[in-house]
Structure formats: C-alpha cells, structure tokens
LOMARMI-770592 format. One line per field, with one value per residue (C-alpha): x, y, z; residue number from 1. Coordinates in steps of 0.25 Angstrom, whole numbers. Each point is the difference from the previous one (the first is absolute). Layout:
N
x	c(X  ...)
y	c(Y  ...)
z	c(Z  ...)
i	c(NUM  ...)
//
This chain:
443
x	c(-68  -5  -13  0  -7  11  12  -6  -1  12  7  -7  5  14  -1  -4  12  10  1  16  9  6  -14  -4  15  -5  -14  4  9  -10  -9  14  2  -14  2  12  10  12  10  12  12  10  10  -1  5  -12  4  -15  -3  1  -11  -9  -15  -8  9  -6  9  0  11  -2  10  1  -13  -7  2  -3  2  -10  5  -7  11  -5  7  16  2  11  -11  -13  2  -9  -14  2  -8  7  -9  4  -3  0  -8  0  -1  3  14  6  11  11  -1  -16  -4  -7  -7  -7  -11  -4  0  10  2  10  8  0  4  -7  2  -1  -10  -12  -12  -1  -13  -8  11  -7  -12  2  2  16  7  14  9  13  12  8  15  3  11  -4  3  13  6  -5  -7  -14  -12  -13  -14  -9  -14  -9  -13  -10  0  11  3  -8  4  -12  -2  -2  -12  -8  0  14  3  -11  7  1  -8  4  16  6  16  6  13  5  9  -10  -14  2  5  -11  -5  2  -7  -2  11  -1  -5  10  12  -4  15  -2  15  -6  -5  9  -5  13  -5  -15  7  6  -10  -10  12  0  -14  2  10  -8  -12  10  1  16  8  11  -5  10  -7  2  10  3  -5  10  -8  -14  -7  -14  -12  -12  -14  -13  -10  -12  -1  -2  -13  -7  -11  -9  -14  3  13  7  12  11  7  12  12  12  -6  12  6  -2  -13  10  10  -12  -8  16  1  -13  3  14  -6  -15  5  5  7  15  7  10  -7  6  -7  9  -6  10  1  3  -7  -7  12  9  4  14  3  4  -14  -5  -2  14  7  6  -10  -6  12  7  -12  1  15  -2  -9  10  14  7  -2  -4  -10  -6  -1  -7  -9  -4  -3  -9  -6  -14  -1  -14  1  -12  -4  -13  -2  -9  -15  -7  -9  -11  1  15  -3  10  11  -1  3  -15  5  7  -8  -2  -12  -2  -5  3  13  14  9  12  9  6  10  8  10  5  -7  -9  9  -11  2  -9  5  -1  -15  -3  5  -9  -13  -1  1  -11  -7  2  -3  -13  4  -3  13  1  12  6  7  3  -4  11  1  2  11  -1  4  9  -2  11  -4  12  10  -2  0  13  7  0  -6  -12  -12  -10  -16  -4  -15  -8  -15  -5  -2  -5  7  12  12  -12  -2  -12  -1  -12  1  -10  -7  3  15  7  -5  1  14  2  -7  9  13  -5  -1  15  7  -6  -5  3  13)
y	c(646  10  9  15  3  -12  7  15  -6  -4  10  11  -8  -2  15  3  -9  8  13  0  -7  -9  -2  -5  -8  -7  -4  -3  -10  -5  -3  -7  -9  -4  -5  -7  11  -3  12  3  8  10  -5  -15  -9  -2  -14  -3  5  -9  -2  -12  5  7  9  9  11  15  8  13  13  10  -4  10  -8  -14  -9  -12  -13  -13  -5  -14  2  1  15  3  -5  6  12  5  6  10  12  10  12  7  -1  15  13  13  3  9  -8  5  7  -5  10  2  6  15  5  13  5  -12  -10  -11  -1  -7  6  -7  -1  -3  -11  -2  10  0  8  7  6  -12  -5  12  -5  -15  -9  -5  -11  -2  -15  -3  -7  3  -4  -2  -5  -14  -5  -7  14  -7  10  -4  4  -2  5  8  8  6  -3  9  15  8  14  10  11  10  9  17  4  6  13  1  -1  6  -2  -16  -5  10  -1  -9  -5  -8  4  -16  3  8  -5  -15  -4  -10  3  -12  5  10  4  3  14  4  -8  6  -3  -14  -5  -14  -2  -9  -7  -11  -4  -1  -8  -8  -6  -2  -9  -8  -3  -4  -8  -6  -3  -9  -10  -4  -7  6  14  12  12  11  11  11  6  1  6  -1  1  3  5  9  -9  4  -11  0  -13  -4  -2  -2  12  3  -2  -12  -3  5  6  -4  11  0  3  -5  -4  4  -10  -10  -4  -4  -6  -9  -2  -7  -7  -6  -5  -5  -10  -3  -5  -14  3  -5  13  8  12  8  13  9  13  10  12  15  0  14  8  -7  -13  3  -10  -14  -4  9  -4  9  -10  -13  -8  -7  -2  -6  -11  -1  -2  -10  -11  -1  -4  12  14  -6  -9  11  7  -10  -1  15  -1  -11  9  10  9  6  12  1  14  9  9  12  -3  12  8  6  14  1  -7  11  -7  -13  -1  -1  -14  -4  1  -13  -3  -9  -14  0  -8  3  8  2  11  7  10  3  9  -15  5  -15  -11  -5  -3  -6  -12  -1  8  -12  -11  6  4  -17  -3  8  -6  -14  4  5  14  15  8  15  10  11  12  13  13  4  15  -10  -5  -16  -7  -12  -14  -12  -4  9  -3  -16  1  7  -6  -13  1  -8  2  9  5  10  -3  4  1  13  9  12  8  -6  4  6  -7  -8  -4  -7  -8  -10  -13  -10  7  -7  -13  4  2  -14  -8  7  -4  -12  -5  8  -7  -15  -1  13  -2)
z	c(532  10  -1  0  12  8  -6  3  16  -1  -6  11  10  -4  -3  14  7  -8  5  -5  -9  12  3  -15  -2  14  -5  -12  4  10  -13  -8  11  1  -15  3  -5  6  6  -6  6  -8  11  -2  -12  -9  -5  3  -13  -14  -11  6  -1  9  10  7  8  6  4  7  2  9  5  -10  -13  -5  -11  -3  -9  -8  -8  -7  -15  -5  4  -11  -11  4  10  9  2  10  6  7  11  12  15  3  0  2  15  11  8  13  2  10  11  -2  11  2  11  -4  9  9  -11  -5  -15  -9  -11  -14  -14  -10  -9  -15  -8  11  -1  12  1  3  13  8  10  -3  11  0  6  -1  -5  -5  3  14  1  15  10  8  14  -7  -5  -16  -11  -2  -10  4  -9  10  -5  10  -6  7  -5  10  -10  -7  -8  1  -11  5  2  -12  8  1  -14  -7  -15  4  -10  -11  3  10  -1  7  10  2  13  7  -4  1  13  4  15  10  13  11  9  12  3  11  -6  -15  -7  9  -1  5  -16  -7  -12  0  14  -5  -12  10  8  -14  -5  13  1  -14  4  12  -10  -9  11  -5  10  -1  -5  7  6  -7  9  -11  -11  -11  -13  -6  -14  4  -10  5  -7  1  9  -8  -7  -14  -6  -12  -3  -11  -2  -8  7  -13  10  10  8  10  2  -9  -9  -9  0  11  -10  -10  8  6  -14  -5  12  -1  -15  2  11  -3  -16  -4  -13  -3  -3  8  8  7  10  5  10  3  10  -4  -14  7  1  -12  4  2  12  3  1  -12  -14  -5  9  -2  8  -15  -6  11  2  -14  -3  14  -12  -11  -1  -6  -9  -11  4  8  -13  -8  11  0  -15  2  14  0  12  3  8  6  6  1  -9  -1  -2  -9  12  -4  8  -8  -14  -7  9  -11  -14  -6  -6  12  13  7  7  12  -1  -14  3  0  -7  -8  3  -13  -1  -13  9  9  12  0  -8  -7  -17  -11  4  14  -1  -11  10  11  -6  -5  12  5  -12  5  14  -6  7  -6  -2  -2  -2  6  -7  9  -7  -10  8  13  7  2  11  0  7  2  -13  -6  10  -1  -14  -3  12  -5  -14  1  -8  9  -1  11  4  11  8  -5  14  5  11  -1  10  9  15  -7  -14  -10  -11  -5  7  -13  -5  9  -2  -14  0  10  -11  -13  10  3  -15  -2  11  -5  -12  -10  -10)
i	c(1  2  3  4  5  6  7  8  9  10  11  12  13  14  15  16  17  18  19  20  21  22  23  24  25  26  27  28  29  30  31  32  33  34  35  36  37  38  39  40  41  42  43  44  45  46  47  48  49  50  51  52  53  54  55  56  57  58  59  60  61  62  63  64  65  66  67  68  69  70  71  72  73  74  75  76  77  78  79  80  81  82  83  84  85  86  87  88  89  90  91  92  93  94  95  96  97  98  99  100  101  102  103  104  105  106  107  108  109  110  111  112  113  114  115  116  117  118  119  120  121  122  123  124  125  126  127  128  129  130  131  132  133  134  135  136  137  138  139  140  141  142  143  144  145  146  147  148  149  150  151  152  153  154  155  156  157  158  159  160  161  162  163  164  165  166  167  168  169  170  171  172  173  174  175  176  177  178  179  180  181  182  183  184  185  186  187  188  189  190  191  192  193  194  195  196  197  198  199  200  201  202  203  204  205  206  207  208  209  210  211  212  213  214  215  216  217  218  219  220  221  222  223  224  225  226  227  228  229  230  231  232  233  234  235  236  237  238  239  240  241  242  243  244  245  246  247  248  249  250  251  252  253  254  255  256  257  258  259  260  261  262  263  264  265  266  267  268  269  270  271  272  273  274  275  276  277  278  279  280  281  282  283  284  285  286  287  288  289  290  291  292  293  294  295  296  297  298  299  300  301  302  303  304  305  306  307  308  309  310  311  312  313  314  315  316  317  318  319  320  321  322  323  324  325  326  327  328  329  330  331  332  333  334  335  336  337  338  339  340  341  342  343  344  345  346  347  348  349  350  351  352  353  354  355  356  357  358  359  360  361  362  363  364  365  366  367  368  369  370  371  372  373  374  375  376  377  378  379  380  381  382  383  384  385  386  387  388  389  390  391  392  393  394  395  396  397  398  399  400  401  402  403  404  405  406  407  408  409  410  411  412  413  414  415  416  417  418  419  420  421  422  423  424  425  426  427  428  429  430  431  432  433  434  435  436  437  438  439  440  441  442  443)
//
C-alpha cells in the first residue's frame, strides 16, 4: 500500500495535469492503461465481457466522463462495489464569439460555470484549456485537448481608491466585471480588428498537433467549436508549519475521482468494483455525460443478460458517492451544527441528510463506518444547520436512478468552489485507505 506523503505527490500532481474534466478523463485513462485496463467502446459489441477473474476495463464518454471496472465474481450474485465523483468544477468558460476590445486592450467574454466563488478569480494568474473541435486537411471533424500552461489573462481587481466601500460591500456584475484581459492592442489600431481568438486557437491546436509526432495526423484548417476553462497557474502545494494542509485548485472533486481510481487499481481483492467520474455534477448533472444521464446504467445493463438479472445485481450493489464536504472553519464556526463540524485530518466523512439531499441511511452509514474501522481510518459526520439549505451530490441521483444502496462521503474542505481550495494533508489518504478495504475486502 502506498504512503501518505507518496499519494499526497501524486495526487498534486495529477491535480495540477487536469485543469478540465477532458483533461482528468485523458489522464486518467493514461493511469488505467498503465494497469492494464483495457478500452471499451459504447459503439462496439462487448462480447469481450464474461465472468473469468481479473478483467480490468475503462470506458470513456464524451471525453468528460469515465467508468472504471474489475469484474472477478458472478455479477448477478454479488454485485458491485462502486464509487461514483465528478470531473468538473466551478469555473470561468468562454463564450463563443469572446472577443472585446475596449480601450486598447483585448479581453474574452465568459460565463461562469457551476456555483463559483468569484471573489478570489480577481489578480490570479490564468491560463486557458479544454477541448477544440476543428476541421482537417481531409474535410474530417476532429477533437484535439489543448492547455496553454504559462499564465496569458488576469482579471484585476479596482483599485481601493476607486471603490472606497470595497471591503465593506462589493457585488459582483458577472457580464461586465469578469471578462479576463488577454494583452495590449495596438495603440493606433485600439479596436485592432487583426485579433481573432479562433485564429490564435488554430495555430495552438497545430503545434500540438506537430508535438504528437503522428504520421498520419491532418493540419488542423478550421476551427469549428471549443469548450475552454479559465484556471489559475499557481501550482498545488502542501503548506502548514507541520504540513498539516494541501491547497489548489479543484480540489472538489478531482481528489475524489483520483483517491477511487487509486483504490480500484492499487488492491488485489476478488470483488467487482466499479469507479465511475462523471462531468456537470456543478450545474446539475443533466447531460449525457452527467450523473442524471444514462451513462451507468447503460454500462450496467451492457454485464447481465436481461432486466431481471440487472435487478438482482443492484440489490446485491453499494454505491459510495464520494464528494467533499464542508470542513467546520474556525473564522465561521456558527455556520456548523455544534455536533456536526468536521475537522481536517480527522478522516473522512459521512454526509447525512434527513430531507434525501445525500443518500446515505443507517444502513449504508453502518456499512461505511466498518470499513473505516477495518481500514483503521477515523470517520466523522456531517449534518448542515437545521436553518440551512443542504447541498446535493450524485449520491441522490445514482441512488434513485437505479435503486442501489448509496452513502454519501467526502474530504472535509475549506473554500470550496473558490479558484483554490484546502483541505487536510492525511484526509485523502484516509479516504484511499477506507476505499481501498471497501472495494476488496469489506462485505
């Protein structure tokens, strides 16, 4: 098994590759195959699939989302262990025609995605990534991941003299006071209608192309479309006089998407697992690629011969949805229930709600906390203020999709949906170590 301070690096660093969900679907499978997964494709006959031990396959949609399976038992008999987290965050997106030129300078107009906190993205140095759909030599659609690395926006914040009551009262107008600037124009040309950004895009997808070194890779001729994410530069770290933190970026929920993969490959149980990381959990899940679709199911109807077996499959199933959840900050304590506020590096938690907003029950709480007791891990639980609202998590959605047994559970966080987020150096590690024993060894 690995150590704390191996894992943390390793999560950092995966963390730091993934500045999109393309980016942490394209990764991931590069860890999978590394382990000998093999690909699957939803257009291709999966005959390759029956109940001999020890398969190990990955199937990916839309780029964004992926499902990770062991399969080494009858399925219809004992189920599956599974973990479900999502590959996205909240974070500034480009729009489709970005481009304003407003007093010799070039910026991007952008949406925001998901419930972003949006004080913190002013004076942080942003680079741009995501996935760029474009037309080949050959007149054939292609897709192509491209991330500038190196910081090329900033959205500066107004000088304190210029908004005197900043500090007391500041909102936020999200069409005209996030549009991230790019560069300097010209000063005799100031509207510069030589700036286009899909011409820009265009010769970043062609180097990118030219670093691949594929013989038979076309040039890329026309941008067709784009699904690019502002991120901030600075790299993740691990601060604290005793080391007791990590910070970054996304950390909800790219820690919990690697912390599963790293279970589902690392054990050498005999059970079924299963690890599925979907896209658009930020904004409700509702797509193909999201938790509300039918990417699970469909997998899952894909290993058993018909409804009913599918069935009998589920009641012998557990899903963990594993999300971050809201550490108790000391600045804010009255935010917690005083018998309910996690603390970091006291190991994961559970995630109650009696209202269904997390699917966790007596039974599936039981279920978790022994293996967190086997694992020799601390657990904690979470139970929002009564005068609160609760959030939600793909927890609910799995559970009443397809009637399977699910717990909600997550690394306790500060900060979380701001540009950089903390949570504890051990808690991740924690929660690999309690997944670990679920996925091979708990009942």
């Amino acid at each position: 098994m690995q150590q704390n301070e191996d894992f943390i690096h390793g999560l950092l660093d995966f963390v730091k590759k993934s500045p999109t969900p393309f980016h942490a679907v394209q990764n991931m499978v590069g860890i999978l195959e590394g382990a000998g997964f093999k690909r699957l494709n939803e257009k291709e006959q999966w005959g390759v699939i029956n109940n001999q031990p020890d398969q190990r396959y990955f199937v990916t949609r839309n780029d964004s989302s992926l499902i990770a399976l062991t399969l080494n038992q009858p399925l219809v008999e004992f189920g599956l262990h599974m973990v479900g987290a999502h590959t996205d965050s909240p974070c500034l997106k480009v729009k489709p025609n970005p481009e304003i030129t407003k007093h010799h300078y070039l910026q991007l107009g952008v949406e925001v995605y998901g419930g972003a906190l949006l004080n913190p993205w002013f004076d942080r140095d942003l680079s741009l990534a995501g996935r760029v759909s474009y037309l080949n030599e050959n007149g054939h659609i292609k897709h192509q991941l491209i991330d500038w690395e190196k910081a090329i926006a900033v959205i500066p914040s107004l000088a304190i003299h210029l908004d005197r009551e900043a500090n007391e009262q500041h909102s936020i107008n999200k069409q005209t006071d996030l549009p991230p600037i790019l560069m300097k124009l010209a000063a005799h040309n100031p509207d510069n209608d030589e700036v286009n950004f899909n011409q820009l895009l265009l010769e970043l997808v062609n180097d990118k192309i030219a670093s691949l070194q594929c013989n038979d890779a076309q040039k890329a001729m026309k941008i067709l479309d784009y699904e690019l994410s502002f991120y901030d530069v600075q790299a993740p770290a691990v601060v604290g006089l005793n080391d007791d933190f990590i910070t970054s970026a996304r950390l909800d929920n790219l820690l919990s998407c690697y912390t599963g993969l790293m279970a589902l490959i690392e054990g050498d149980g005999d059970k079924n697992t299963l690890l599925i990381c979907t896209d658009h959990e930020e904004i409700g899940s509702m797509s193909a690629a999201g938790a509300q679709g039918n990417f699970l199911e469909a997998v899952l109807r894909r290993l058993v011969h018909n409804d009913e077996d599918l069935s009998r499959m589920l009641a012998s199933s557990l899903m963990v949805s594993a999300d971050n959840a809201h550490a108790v900050h000391p600045n804010f304590a009255n935010r917690h229930d005083e018998n309910h506020g996690p603390i970091l590096n006291e190991g994961p938690v559970i995630k109650m709600n009696a209202n269904q907003r997390y699917a966790t029950n007596s039974e599936t709480s039981a279920l978790f906390k022994q293996c967190c007791v086997l694992a020799g891990v601390p657990v904690q639980s979470f139970v929002v203020r009564s005068d609160m609202a609760c959030g939600s998590t793909i927890g609910p959605i799995t559970a009443s999709n397809l009637g399977v047994r699910t717990v909600d559970v997550g690394v306790p966080t500060f900060a979380m949906h701001s540009i950089r987020e903390l949570a504890g150096s051990l808690d991740a590690f924690y929660l690999y170590r309690a997944l670990r024993q679920y996925f091979h060894e708990c009942a």
